[in-house]
C-alpha positions, 0 to 999 in steps of 0.5 A: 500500500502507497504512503498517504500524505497529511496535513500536520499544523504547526504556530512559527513558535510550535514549529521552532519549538519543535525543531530545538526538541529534535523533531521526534514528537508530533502532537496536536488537539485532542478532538483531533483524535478520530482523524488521526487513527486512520493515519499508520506508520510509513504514511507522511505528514506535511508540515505547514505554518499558519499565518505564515502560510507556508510549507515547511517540511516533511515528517514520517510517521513512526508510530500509530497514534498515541495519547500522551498529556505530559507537558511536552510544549510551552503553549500546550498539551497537545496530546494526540501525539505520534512519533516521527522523522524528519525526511526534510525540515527547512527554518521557517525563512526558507518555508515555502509560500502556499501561495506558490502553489495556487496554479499547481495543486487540485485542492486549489482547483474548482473553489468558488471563490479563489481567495476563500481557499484555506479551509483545507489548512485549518484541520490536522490530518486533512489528507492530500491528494497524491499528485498534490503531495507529490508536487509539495514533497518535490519542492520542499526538497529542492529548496531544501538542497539549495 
């Protein structure tokens, strides 16, 4: 079975945080709890920031899902956690814009209103089409080489 591809949400400080920490925990909400159960080892997360809008990195699952509300990180608890490693990790002034990939990618395709196009980046977990984090994965790690 081919590796799925999700989105995994991260704040400019969750993502500096979880770099300095070694970027071996991924953790979010707990009512993100049912959406991360279909997601197993060998899949991929896709690393976004938040209002900064841009990708960041590539993280593969370790591990199923697990809960875990021991302190781990200073602006939460985030126990819906999985253990991860890193494929490709860029600081985030080397993230990659989404904006960048407006033209590119089928979730941005058939919107009704091109500039209400961030839902799909509000949830953890949502899953990308393949050739979609094909398209990403590729970039990351070409920005990621220069």
């Amino acid at each position: 079975m081919e590796p799925r591809y999700y989105l995994a949400l991260f704040n400019e400080q969750s993502w500096k945080e979880f770099l300095s920490k070694g970027g071996q925990i991924y953790g979010t909400l707990e009512s993100r709890m049912n959406r991360a159960k279909k997601i197993i080892p060998g899949d991929y997360l896709v690393c976004y920031i938040s209002k900064r809008s841009i990708f960041s990195g590539v993280l593969k699952v370790g591990t199923k899902v697990y809960y875990d509300d021991s302190e781990y990180w200073t602006n939460g608890v985030f126990p819906v956690r999985f253990h991860v490693t890193p494929e490709v990790l860029l600081p985030i002034e080397n993230g990659l814009s989404v904006y960048k990939f407006h033209d590119a990618l089928e979730i941005f395709k058939n919107l009704k209103n091109k500039y209400n196009w961030s839902g799909f980046f509000i949830n953890s977990f949502n899953e990308f089409p393949k050739e979609d984090a094909k398209y990403i994965v590729n970039m990351i790690e070409k920005k990621a080489s220069e």
